[in-house]
C-alpha positions as CSV (number, residue, x, y, z in Angstrom):
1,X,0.0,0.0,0.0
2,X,1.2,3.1,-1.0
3,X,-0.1,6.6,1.7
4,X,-2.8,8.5,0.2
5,X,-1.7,12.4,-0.3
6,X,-2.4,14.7,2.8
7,X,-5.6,16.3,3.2
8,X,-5.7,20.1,3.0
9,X,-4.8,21.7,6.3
10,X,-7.8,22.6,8.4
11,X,-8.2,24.7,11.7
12,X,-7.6,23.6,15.1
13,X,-11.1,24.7,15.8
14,X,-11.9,22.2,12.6
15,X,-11.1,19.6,15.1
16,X,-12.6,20.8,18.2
17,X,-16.1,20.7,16.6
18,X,-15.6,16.5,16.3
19,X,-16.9,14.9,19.1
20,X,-14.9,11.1,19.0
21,X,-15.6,9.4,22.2
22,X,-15.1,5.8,23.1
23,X,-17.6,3.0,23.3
24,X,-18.0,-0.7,24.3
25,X,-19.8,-2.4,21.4
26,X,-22.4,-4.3,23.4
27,X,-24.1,-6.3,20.4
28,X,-23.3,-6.8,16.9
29,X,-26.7,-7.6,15.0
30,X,-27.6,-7.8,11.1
31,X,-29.3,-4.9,9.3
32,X,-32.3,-7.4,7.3
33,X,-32.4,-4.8,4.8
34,X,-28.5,-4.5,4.0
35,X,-25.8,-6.9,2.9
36,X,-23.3,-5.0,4.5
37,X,-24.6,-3.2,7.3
38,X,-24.3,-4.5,11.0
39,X,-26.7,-3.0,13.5
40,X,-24.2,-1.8,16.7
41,X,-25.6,-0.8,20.4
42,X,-22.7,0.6,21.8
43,X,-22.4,1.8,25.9
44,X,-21.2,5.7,26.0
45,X,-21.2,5.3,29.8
46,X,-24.4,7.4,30.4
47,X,-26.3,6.2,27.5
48,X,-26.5,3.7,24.6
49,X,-26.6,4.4,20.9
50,X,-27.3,2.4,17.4
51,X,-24.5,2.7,14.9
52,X,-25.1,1.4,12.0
53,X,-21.4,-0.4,10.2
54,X,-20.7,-1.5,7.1
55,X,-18.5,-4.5,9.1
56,X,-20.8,-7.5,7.4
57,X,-18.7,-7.7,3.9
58,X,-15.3,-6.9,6.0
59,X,-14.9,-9.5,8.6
60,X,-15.9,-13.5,8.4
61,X,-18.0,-12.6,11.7
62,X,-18.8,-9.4,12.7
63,X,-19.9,-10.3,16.2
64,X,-16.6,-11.0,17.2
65,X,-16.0,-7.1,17.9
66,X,-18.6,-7.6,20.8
67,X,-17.1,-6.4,24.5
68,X,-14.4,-4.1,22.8
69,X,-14.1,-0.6,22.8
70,X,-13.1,1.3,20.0
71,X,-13.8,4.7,18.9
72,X,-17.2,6.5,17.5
73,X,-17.7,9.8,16.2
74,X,-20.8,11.2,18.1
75,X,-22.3,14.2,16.9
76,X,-23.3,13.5,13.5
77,X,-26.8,14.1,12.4
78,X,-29.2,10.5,12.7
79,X,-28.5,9.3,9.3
80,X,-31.8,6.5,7.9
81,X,-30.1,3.9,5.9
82,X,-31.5,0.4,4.9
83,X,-34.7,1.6,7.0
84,X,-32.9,2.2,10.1
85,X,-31.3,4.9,11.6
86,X,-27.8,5.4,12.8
87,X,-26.8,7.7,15.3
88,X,-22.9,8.2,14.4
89,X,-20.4,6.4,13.1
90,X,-17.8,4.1,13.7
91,X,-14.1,5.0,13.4
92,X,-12.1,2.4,11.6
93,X,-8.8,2.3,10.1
94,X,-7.8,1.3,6.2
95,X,-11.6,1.3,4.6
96,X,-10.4,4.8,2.5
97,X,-7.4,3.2,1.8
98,X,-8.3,-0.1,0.7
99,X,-6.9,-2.1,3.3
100,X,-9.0,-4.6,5.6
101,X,-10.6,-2.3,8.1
102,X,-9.7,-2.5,11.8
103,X,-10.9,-1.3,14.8
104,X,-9.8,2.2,16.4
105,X,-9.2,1.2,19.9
106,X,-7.6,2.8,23.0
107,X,-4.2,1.4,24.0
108,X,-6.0,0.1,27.5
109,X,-9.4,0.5,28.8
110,X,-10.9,3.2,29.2
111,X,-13.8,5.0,31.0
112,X,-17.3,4.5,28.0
113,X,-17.8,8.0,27.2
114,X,-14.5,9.3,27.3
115,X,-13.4,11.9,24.0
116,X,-10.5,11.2,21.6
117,X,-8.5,14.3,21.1
């Protein structure tokens, strides 16, 4: 794999408007209406939330990311896809590259709830 050119610089108060927080992935379920898309409930500490993935084509069984933490971005609009809706989105790394996807996780656990940057 060869690194995708940098993005245009942005402002540093570009990246104080992303909320990224951390999140156990509780369940892992199928989206009936998608062949991609896994249904997530993920723990934020003080609430849960449904993320919506497309994990299904990526991994031989999505539910094997159940009990880990890894990293969501949280204050996106609700997005309907496939007749459900999603209420962020998980962080992965190497979908925009082409590369299997993997999970953003934090080095050691960490409190649900608690923001990237």
């Amino acid at each position: 794999m060869s690194p995708a050119p940098l993005k245009p610089e942005i402002a540093v108060a570009d990246v104080e408007r992303i909320d990224v927080r951390v999140g156990t992935i509780v369940t892992v379920e199928d989206v009936p209406k998608s062949s991609k898309l896994a249904r997530l409930t993920v723990d934020f500490g003080d609430h849960r939330r449904t993320i919506l993935a497309g994990i299904r084509k990526e991994r031989a069984n999505p539910r094997e990311i159940e009990g880990r933490q890894a990293l969501f971005l949280v204050n996106l609009p609700p997005r309907r896809m496939a007749g459900e809706v999603s209420e962020g989105m998980l962080f992965d790394i190497g979908f925009a590259d082409g590369v299997t996807p993997v999970l953003a996780v934090p080095e050691q656990p960490v409190p649900n709830g608690t923001r990237a940057g």
